[in-house]
VEXZA-954927 format. One record per residue (C-alpha): residue in one letter; residue number from 1; z, y negated, x. Coordinates in Angstrom, 2 decimals. Each point is the difference from the previous one (the first is absolute). Layout:
N
{a, NUM, {Z, Y, X}}
...
***
This chain:
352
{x, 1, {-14.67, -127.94, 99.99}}
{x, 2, {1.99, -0.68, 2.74}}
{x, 3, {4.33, -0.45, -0.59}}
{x, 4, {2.31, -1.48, 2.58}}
{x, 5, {3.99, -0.61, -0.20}}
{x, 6, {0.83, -3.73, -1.54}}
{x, 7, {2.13, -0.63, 2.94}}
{x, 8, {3.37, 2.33, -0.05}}
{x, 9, {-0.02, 0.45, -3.61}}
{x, 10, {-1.40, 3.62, -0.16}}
{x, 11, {-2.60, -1.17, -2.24}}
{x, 12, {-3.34, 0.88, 0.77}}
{x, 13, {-2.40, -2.84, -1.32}}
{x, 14, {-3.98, 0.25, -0.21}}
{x, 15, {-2.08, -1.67, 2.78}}
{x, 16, {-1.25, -2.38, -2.79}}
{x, 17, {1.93, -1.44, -2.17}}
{x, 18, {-1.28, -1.23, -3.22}}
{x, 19, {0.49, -3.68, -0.52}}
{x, 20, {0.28, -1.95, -3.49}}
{x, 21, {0.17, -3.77, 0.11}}
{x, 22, {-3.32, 0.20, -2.07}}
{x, 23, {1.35, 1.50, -3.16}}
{x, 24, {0.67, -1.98, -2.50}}
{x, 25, {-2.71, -2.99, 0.97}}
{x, 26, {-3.36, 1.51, 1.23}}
{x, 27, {1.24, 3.47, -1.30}}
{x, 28, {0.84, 0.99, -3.53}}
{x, 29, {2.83, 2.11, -0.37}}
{x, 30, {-2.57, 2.94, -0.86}}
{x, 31, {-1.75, -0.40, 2.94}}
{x, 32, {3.13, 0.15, 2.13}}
{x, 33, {0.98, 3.40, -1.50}}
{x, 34, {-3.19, 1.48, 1.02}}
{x, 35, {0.80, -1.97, 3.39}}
{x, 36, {2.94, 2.38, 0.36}}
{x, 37, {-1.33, 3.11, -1.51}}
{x, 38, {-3.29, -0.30, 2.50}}
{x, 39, {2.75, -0.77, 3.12}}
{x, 40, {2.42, 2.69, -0.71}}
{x, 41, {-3.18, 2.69, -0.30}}
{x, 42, {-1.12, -1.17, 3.65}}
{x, 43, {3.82, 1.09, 1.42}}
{x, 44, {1.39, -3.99, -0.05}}
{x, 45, {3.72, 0.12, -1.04}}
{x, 46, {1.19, -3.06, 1.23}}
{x, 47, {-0.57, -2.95, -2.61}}
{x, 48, {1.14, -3.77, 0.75}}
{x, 49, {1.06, -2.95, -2.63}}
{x, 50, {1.93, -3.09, 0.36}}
{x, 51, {1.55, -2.19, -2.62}}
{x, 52, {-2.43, -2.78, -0.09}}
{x, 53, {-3.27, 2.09, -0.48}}
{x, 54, {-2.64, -0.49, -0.73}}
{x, 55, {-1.60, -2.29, 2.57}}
{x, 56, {-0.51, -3.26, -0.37}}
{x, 57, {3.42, 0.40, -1.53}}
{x, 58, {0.75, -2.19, -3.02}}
{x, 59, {2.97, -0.15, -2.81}}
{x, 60, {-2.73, 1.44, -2.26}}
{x, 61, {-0.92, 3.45, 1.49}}
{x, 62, {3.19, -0.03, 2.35}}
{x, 63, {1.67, 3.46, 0.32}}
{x, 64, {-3.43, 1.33, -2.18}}
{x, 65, {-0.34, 2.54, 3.26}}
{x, 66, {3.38, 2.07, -0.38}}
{x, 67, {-0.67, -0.11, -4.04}}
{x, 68, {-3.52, 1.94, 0.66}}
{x, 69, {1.75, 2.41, 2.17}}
{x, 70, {2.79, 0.17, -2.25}}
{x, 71, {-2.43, 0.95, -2.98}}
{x, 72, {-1.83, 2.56, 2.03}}
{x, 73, {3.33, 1.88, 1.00}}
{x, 74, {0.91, 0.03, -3.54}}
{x, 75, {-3.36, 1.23, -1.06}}
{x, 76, {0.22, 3.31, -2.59}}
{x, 77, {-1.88, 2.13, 2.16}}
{x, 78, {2.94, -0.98, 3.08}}
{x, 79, {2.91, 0.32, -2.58}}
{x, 80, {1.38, 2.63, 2.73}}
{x, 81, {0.61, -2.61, 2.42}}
{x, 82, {-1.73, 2.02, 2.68}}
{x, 83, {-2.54, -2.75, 0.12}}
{x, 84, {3.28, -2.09, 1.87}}
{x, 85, {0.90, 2.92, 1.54}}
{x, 86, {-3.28, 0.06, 2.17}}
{x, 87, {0.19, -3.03, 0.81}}
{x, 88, {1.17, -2.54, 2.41}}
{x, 89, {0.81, -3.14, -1.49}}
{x, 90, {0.20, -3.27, 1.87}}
{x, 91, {0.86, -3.66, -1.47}}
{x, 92, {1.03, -3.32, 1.30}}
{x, 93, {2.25, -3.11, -0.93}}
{x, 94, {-0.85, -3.03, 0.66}}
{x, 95, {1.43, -2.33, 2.40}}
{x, 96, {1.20, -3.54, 0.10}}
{x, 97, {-3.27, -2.14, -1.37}}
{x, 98, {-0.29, -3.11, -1.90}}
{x, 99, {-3.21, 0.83, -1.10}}
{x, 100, {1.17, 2.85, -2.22}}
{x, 101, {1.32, -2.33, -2.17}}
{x, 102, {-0.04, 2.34, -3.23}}
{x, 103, {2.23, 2.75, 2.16}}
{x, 104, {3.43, -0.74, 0.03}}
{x, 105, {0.27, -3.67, -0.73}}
{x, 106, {-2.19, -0.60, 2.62}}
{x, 107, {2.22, 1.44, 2.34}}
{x, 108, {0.36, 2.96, 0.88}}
{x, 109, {1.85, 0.78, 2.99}}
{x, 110, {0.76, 3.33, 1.96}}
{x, 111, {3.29, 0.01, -1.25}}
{x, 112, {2.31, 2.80, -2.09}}
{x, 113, {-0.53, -1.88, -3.58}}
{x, 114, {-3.85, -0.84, 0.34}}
{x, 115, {-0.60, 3.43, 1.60}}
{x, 116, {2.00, 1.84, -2.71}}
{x, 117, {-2.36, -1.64, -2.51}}
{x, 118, {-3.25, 0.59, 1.67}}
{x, 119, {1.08, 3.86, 0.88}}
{x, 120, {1.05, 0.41, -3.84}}
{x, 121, {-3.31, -1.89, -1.48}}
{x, 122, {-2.04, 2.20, 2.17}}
{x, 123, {1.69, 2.98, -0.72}}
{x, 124, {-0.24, -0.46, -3.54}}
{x, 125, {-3.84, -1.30, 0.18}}
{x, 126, {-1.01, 3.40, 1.58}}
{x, 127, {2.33, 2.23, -2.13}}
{x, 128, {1.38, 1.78, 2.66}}
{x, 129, {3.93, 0.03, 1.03}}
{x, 130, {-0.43, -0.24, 3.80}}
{x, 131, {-3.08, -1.14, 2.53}}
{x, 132, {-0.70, 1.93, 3.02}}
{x, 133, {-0.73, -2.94, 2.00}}
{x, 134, {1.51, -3.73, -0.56}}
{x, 135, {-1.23, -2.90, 2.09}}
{x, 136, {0.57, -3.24, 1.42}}
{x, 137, {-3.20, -1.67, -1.63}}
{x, 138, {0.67, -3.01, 2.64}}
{x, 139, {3.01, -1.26, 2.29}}
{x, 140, {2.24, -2.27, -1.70}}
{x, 141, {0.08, -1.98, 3.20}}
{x, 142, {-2.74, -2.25, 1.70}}
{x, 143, {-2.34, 1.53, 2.04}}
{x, 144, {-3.28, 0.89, 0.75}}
{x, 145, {-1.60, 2.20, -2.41}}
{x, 146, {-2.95, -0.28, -2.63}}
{x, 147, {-2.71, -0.92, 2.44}}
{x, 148, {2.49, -2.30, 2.50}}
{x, 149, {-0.55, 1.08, 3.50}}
{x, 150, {2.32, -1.95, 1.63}}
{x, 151, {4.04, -0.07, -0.54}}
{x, 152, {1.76, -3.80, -0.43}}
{x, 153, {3.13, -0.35, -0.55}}
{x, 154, {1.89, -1.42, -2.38}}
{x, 155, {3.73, -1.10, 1.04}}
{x, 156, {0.79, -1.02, -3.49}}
{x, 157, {-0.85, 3.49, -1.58}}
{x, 158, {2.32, 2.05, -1.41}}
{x, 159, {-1.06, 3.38, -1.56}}
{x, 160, {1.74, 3.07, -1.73}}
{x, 161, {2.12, 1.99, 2.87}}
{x, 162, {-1.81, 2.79, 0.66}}
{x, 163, {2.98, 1.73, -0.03}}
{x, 164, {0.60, -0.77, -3.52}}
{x, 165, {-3.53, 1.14, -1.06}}
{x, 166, {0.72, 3.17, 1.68}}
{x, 167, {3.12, 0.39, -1.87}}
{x, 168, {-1.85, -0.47, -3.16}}
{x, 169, {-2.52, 2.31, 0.97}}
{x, 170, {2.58, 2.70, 1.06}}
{x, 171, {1.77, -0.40, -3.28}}
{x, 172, {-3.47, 0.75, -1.56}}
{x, 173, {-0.28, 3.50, 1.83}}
{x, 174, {3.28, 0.78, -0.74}}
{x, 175, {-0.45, -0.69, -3.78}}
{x, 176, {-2.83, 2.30, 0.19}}
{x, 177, {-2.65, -2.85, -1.40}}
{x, 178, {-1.83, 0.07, 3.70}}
{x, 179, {-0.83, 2.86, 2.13}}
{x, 180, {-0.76, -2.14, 3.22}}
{x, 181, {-0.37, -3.63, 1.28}}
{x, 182, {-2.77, -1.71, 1.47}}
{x, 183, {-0.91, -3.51, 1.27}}
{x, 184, {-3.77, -1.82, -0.77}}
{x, 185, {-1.52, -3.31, 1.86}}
{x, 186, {3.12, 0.19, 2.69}}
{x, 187, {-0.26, -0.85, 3.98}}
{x, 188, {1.34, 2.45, 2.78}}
{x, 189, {3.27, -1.99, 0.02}}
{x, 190, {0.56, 0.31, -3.59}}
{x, 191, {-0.91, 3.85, 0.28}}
{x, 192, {2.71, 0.70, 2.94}}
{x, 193, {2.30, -2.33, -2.08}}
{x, 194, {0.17, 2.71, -2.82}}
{x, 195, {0.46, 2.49, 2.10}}
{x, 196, {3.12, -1.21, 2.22}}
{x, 197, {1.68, -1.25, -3.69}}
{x, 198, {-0.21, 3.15, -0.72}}
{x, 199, {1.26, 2.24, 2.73}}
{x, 200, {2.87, -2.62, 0.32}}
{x, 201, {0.81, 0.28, -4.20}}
{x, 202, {-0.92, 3.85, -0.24}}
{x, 203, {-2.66, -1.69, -2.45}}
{x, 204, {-3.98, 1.95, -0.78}}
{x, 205, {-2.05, -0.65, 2.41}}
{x, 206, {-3.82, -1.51, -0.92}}
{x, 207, {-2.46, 2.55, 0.10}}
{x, 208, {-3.36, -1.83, -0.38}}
{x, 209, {-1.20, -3.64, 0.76}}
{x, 210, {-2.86, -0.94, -2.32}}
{x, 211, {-1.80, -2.06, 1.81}}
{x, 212, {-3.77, -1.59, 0.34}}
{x, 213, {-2.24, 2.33, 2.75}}
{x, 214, {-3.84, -0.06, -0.01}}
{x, 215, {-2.99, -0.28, 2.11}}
{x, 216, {0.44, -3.74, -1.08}}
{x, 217, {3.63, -0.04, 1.44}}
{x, 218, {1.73, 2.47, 2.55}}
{x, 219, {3.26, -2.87, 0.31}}
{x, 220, {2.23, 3.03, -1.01}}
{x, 221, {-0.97, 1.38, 3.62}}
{x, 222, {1.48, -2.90, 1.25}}
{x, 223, {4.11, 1.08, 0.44}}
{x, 224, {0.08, 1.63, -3.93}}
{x, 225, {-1.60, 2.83, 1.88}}
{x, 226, {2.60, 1.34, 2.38}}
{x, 227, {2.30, -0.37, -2.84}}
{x, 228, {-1.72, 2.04, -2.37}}
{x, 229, {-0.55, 2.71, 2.90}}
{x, 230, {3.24, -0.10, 1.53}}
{x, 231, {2.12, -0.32, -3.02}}
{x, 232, {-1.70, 1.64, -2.43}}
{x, 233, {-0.67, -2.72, -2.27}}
{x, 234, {-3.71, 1.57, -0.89}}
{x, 235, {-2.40, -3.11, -1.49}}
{x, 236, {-1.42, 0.13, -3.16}}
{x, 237, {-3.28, -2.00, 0.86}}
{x, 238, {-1.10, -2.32, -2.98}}
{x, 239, {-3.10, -2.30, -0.12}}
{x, 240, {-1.69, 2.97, 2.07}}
{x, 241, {-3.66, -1.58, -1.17}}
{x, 242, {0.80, -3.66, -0.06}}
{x, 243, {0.07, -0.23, -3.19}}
{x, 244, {-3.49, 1.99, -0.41}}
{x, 245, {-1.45, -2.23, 2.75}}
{x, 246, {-0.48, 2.93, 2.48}}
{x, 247, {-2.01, 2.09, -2.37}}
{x, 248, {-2.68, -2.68, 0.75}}
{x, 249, {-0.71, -0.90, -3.47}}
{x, 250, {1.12, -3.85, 0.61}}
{x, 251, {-2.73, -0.45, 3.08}}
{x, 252, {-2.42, -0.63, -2.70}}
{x, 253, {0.37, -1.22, -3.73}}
{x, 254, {3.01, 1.74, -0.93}}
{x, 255, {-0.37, 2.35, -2.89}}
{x, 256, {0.46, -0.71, -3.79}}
{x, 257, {3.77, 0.09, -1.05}}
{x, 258, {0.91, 0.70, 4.02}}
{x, 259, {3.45, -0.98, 0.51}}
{x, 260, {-0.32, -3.70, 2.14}}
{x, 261, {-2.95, -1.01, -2.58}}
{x, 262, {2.84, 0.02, -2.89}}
{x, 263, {1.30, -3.06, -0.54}}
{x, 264, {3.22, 0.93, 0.22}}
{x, 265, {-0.05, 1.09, 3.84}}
{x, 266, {-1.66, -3.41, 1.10}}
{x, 267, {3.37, -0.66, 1.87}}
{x, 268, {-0.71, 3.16, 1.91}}
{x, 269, {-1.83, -1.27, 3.32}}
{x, 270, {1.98, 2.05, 2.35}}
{x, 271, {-3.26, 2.65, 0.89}}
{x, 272, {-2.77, -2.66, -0.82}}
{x, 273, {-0.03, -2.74, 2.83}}
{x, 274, {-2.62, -0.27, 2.49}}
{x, 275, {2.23, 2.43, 2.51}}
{x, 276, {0.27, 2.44, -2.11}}
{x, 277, {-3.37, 0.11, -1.53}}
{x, 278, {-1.39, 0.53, 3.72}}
{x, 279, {1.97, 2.97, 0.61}}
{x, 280, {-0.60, 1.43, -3.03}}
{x, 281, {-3.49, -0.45, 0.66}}
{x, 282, {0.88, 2.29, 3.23}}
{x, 283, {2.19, 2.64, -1.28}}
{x, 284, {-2.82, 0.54, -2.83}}
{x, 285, {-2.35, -0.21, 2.80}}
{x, 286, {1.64, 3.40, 2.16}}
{x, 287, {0.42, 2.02, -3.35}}
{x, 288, {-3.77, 0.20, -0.82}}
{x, 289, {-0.71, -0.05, 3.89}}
{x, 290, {1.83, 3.52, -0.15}}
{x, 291, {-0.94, 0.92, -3.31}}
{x, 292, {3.31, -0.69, -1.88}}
{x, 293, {1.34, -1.93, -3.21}}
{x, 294, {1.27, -3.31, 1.07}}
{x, 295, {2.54, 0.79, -2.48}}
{x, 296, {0.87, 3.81, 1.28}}
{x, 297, {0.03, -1.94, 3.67}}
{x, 298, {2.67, -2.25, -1.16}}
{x, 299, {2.10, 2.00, -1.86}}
{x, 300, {-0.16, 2.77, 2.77}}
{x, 301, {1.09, -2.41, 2.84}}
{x, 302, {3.00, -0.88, -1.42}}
{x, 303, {0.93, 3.25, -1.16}}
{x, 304, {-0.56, 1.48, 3.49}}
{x, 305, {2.65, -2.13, 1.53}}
{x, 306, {3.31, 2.24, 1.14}}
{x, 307, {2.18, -2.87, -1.71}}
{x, 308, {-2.17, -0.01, -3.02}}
{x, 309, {2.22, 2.00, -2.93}}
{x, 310, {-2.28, -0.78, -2.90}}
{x, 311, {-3.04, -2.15, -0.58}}
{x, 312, {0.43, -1.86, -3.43}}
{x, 313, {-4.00, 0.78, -2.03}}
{x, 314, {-0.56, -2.51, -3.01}}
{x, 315, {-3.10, -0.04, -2.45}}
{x, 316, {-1.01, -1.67, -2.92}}
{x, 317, {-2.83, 3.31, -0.49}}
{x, 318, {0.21, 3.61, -0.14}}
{x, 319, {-3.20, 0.01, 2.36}}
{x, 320, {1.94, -2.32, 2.46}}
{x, 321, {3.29, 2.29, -0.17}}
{x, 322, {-1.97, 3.13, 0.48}}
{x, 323, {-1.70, -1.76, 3.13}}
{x, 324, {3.51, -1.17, 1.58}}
{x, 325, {1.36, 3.57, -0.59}}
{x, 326, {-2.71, 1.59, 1.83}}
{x, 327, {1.41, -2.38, 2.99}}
{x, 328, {2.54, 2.80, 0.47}}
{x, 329, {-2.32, 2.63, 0.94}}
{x, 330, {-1.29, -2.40, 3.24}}
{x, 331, {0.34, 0.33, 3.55}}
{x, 332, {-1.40, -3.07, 2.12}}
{x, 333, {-1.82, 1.60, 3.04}}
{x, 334, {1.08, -1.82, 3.44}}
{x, 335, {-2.93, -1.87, 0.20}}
{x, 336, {0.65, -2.00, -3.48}}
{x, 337, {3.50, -0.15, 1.81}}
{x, 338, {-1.13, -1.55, 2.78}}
{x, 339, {-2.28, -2.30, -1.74}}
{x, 340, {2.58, -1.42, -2.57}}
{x, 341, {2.31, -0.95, 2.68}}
{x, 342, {-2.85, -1.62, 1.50}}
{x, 343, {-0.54, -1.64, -2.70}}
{x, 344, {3.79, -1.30, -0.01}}
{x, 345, {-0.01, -1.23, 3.47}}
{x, 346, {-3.02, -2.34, -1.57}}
{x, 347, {1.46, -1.01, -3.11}}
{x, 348, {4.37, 0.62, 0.30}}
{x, 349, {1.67, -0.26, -3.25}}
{x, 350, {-2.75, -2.28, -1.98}}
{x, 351, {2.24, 0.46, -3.12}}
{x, 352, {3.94, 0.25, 0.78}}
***
C-alpha cells in the first residue's frame, strides 16, 4: 500500500481509503467489521463516515454508519485502543438541506450550535473522543455541486460566513475533538475561500476536498486542480466507479442485489443515462483490449493523478473489497493512458 501526507497535517493516509455509506442498509453491522478487519490487513488506514450514513439516508438508519464503527472500535479483542490508534478517521456534518428533515429540525446549518451537535453526536456514535478528519459534507451556500455543472447565482442567498465555520472548526482543533479540517462537494472558489479566512484569522487550514473524480467525471480537473496542487489541498476522490457503473456490470442486466437494482437507489441516475452508458461501454472496452479489470482500470486512473490524495473503495462483498484493494498494486501502461484520454476527448464528463 501506498501512503501520502493529508495535505500539511503530517498524517500519512493510505492510497485507498475505505468508504462506509453502505453499513447499516446493504451491510449488517457484522459484515462491516469484517469490512474493516479485511481493509486494515491490506495496509488501508484511512476510514471515512459522515453523519447521515448510510446511503439513501433516512431518519431510520441515519447515523447507523458511525454506530458500526463505533462498535468495532469498542470490540473486546481492540479494548487497547490501538485499533484507533492505527487508524485515520474521517467524518462529515452535514450542511444546510431541507431534505434532511429528521437532522436538526430540518435545518441544519453550518453554524457553531448545529455544528456543536453534529461534532458531539458523531463523536459519541463512534466512541471515540476526537476524529482525525472533520468535513464540510456540502457548502451551506448555493452553488454548483451534486451533479450541477454550471454555477447560477442567487442574489437573495445568504449562507453561514465562512469565517464563522472556520471559527467553529478551529475551536474544534483546539478542544482536541478534531485533528484536521476538510471540505466535500465544494468549487475552486469555495476552496481558496477557506484558505484566505484562514491565513487572515490564524484559523486551520483545510487539508482535503472530498470531492466526485472518475472516468465518468474528471470536472475536478477543471480549476479544483491547481488548487489541490498548488495549495496542498490533496482530493479525496469519491464515486471513483460511478457508483459500480465502471466495473461494467450495469452494460448488461445488472446483477442480483447490485446497488442501482435496489429500490432504494432508483433516485440514483447520475452514471446511468445514455452518455454515460456509452462511455462506459468504452472505458470497459480499453481494459479487456489491454488485458485489465475494468474495475482495477478505474480505480488506478484516479489514483495515479498527482492531486489524487486518496481514492474512497466501497463494497457491499468481501470478493468485491478484495478486488478494489488489489487496485493499489496497478500501474496503467502509457498506452491505456493514451487511450483513456482518448476516450475523454470522445465522451467529456458524461456524468458530472
Amino acid at each position: 500500500m501506498i501512503y501520502r501526507p493529508l495535505g500539511d497535517s503530517g498524517v500519512q493516509v493510505s492510497a485507498l481509503c475505505l468508504g462506509t455509506m453502505t453499513w447499516g442498509e446493504q451491510n449488517s453491522g457484522s459484515e462491516a467489521h469484517a469490512q474493516l478487519d479485511l481493509a486494515l490487513e491490506a495496509g488501508v488506514n484511512f476510514i471515512d463516515a459522515a453523519e447521515i450514513y448510510p446511503v439513501p439516508t433516512c431518519a431510520e438508519t441515519s447515523g447507523a454508519t458511525e454506530r458500526i464503527i463505533g462498535s468495532w472500535l469498542k470490540n473486546t479483542r481492540r479494548a487497547s485502543g490501538a485499533a484507533r490508534a492505527k487508524i485515520v478517521l474521517a467524518t462529515k456534518v452535514a450542511g444546510r438541506a431541507d431534505w434532511l428533515p429528521w437532522i436538526r429540525d430540518g435545518a441544519p446549518r453550518l453554524n457553531r450550535t448545529h455544528m456543536e451537535q453534529a461534532l458531539n453526536a458523531s463523536l459519541q456514535r463512534l466512541g471515540t473522543d476526537y476524529v482525525d478528519l472533520y468535513q464540510l459534507h456540502w457548502p451551506d451556500r448555493h452553488t454548483n455541486f451534486f451533479g450541477e455543472l454550471g454555477y447560477v447565482h442567487d442574489p437573495a442567498d445568504v449562507p453561514v460566513p465562512i469565517e464563522e465555520t472556520l471559527q467553529v472548526l478551529g475551536d474544534f482543533v483546539t478542544a482536541g475533538k478534531v485533528r484536521h479540517v476538510g471540505l466535500s462537494n465544494e468549487t475552486a472558489w469555495g476552496m481558496m475561500a477557506f484558505l484566505r479566512a484562514a491565513g487572515r484569522a490564524g484559523l486551520p487550514r483545510v487539508v482535503a476536498v472530498q470531492n466526485p473524480y472518475s472516468l465518468l467525471n474528471r470536472s475536478f480537473e477543471v480549476g479544483c486542480a491547481e488548487v489541490a496542487m498548488r495549495e496542498r489541498v490533496g482530493l479525496l476522490a469519491y464515486s471513483p466507479l460511478g457508483f459500480g457503473t465502471l466495473t461494467g456490470k450495469y452494460l448488461q442486466a445488472p446483477p442480483k442485489g447490485a446497488r442501482l437494482s435496489l429500490p432504494g437507489f432508483a433516485r440514483f441516475t447520475r452514471y446511468t443515462g445514455p452518455a454515460g452508458r456509452a462511455a462506459t461501454q468504452e472505458y470497459v472496452r480499453i481494459a479487456r483490449q489491454h488485458g485489465i479489470s475494468p474495475t482495477h482500470m478505474a480505480l488506478a486512473y484516479v489514483s495515479s493523478r498527482p492531486f489524487t490524495t486518496s481514492t474512497i473503495i466501497g463494497a457491499t462483498t468481501p470478493e468485491q473489497l478484495k478486488d478494489n484493494l488489489a487496485s493499489a498494486q496497478i500501474t496503467l501502461s502509457a498506452d491505456i493512458l493514451e487511450a483513456i484520454d482518448a476516450a475523454h476527448a470522445h465522451h467529456p464528463n458524461p456524468c458530472p
